[in-house]
N, C-alpha and C positions, 0 to 999 in steps of 0.2 A: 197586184203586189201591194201589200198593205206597210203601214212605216215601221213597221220593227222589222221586216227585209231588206227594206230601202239602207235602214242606219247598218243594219248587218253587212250589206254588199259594200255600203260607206268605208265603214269601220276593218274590212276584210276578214270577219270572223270566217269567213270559207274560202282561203287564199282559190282556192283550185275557180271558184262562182265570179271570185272578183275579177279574179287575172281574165275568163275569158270577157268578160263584160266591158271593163276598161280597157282590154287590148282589141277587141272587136269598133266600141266608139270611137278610140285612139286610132284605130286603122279606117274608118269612115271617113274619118274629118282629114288624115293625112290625103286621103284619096281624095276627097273632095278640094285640095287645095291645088291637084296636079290636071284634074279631067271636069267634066262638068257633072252636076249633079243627075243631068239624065246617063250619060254612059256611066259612071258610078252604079245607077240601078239599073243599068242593061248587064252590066259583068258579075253584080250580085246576083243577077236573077238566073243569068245563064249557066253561074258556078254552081248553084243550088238546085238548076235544074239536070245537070252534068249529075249530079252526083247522084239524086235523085233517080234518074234514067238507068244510071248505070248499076245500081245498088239492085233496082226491079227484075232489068234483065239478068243479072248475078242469079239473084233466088229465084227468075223462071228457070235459067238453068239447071241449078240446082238443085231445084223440085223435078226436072225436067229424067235426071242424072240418078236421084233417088228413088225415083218413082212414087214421089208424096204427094199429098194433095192438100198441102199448108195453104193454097189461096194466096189472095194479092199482101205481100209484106206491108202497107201502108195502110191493110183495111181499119186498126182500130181508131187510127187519125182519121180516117175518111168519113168513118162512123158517129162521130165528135162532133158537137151542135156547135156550130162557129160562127151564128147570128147574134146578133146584140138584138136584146129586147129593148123593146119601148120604151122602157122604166128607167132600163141605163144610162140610156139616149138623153133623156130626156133631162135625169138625174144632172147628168155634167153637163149638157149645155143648160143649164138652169145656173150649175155652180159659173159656168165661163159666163153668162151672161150677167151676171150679179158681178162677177168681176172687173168683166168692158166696163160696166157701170160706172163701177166706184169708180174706175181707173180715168173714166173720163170726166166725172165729178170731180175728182185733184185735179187734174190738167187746167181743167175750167178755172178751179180755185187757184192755182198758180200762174195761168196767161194773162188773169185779169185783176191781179192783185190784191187778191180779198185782204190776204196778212202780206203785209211788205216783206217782213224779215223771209219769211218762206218762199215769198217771190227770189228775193236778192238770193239767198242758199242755193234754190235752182237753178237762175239764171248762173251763178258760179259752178256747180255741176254742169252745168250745160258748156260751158266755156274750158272747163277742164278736159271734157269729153271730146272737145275742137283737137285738140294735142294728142290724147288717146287715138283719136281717129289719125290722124294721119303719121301716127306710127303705125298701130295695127291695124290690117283690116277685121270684119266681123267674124272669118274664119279663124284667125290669128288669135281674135278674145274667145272662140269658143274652147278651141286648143287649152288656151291657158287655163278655161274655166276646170276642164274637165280634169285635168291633173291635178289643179285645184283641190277639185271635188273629190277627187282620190287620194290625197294626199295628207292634206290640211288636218282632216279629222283624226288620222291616225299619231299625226306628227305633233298635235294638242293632246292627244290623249295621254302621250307619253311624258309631255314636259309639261303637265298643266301649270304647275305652280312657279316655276318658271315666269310661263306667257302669260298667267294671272299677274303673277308682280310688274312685269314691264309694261304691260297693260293700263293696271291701276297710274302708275306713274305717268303713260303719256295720257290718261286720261284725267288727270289732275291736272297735269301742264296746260290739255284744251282748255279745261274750264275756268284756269287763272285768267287765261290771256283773253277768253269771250268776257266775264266781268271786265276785265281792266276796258274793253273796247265798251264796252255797255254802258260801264261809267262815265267813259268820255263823252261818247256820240248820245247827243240831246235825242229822244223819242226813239233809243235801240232798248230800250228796257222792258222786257216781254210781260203780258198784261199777268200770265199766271204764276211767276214769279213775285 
C-alpha cells in the first residue's frame, strides 16, 4: 500500500474501502479490550476458517450437482507467491533499524541532558503522560487514536480555514508566553534564536 492509498483510505475517498477497514480495526481493539489477545485470534482464525470451509464444500457440491470440473475455488490464491524476498526483508528492517537508532540516539540525548531545555520539555511530557496513563489505559489511547485517524483528516478538510485561524491564534498566544518566560528566566534563551 503505497501513501496516496493510505491518505485515500484517510480521507475516505472510497466510503465503501474505508468503512470496512476502520470498522474491521474498530471491531479488533473493541474485542481486544473484552478477551485476551490470543482468544481474539483464535475466533478470527476460526471464523475465517468457518467460512472458508464452508464456501469449499458449497462449490464441491456444486460442481459435484453440475457435473463440472471448475477444480478447487481457492486455486488462484493458492497459486499466488506469498514469500517475501530478501530484498524486502532486508529493505525494512534496514529502514526500522536506522530508526531504533536514531530513536535511541534522542533518548540518549534527552536522559543525559545534552540541551537542558529539551531535557525539561521531556521530562514535562513525560509527567503529563503520568495523568494520561492513569486515566487511559494503552487500549483506551489506541481506540482513540484510531477514530482520530479516521476522522480528523476529513473534519480539517472541511473547515480548514476555520482550524487554520484558530490555530494561528493559539499559536501566537504559545509563542508570547515562551518569550515572556525566556526573558525572565536567566540562561532559558535558546542558542539559535
Amino acid at each position: 500500500m503505497d501513501a496516496k492509498q493510505v491518505v485515500d483510505l484517510l480521507y475516505w475517498r472510497d466510503v465503501k474501502t474505508t468503512g470496512v477497514v476502520f470498522g474491521a480495526a474498530l471491531l479488533l481493539l473493541l474485542s481486544l479490550t473484552v478477551c485476551s489477545i490470543v482468544s481474539v485470534s483464535s475466533y478470527i482464525g476460526l471464523a475465517l476458517l468457518s467460512v472458508t470451509i464452508c464456501f469449499r464444500i458449497y462449490k464441491g457440491i456444486l460442481q459435484a450437482i453440475q457435473k463440472s470440473d471448475d477444480g478447487h475455488p481457492f486455486k488462484q490464491y493458492l497459486d499466488q507467491d506469498v514469500a517475501l524476498s530478501e530484498d524486502v526483508v532486508h529493505k525494512y528492517s534496514d529502514l526500522a533499524l536506522a530508526k531504533l537508532n536514531k530513536s535511541i540516539c534522542e533518548l540518549r540525548r534527552l536522559f543525559l541532558v545534552e540541551d537542558l531545555i529539551d531535557s525539561i520539555k521531556f521530562a514535562g511530557l513525560m509527567w503529563i503522560l503520568t495523568y494520561v496513563g492513569s486515566l487511559f489505559n494503552g487500549l483506551t489511547i489506541l481506540i482513540l487514536a484510531l477514530i482520530g485517524l479516521f476522522s480528523c483528516p476529513i473534519v480539517y478538510e472541511k473547515h480548514q480555514a476555520q482550524i487554520d485561524h484558530y490555530l494561528a491564534l493559539v499559536n501566537n498566544q504559545v509563542k508570547d508566553v515562551v518569550g515572556k518566560i525566556q526573558a525572565k528566566v536567566p540562561g532559558m534563551k535558546r542558542k539559535a534564536e
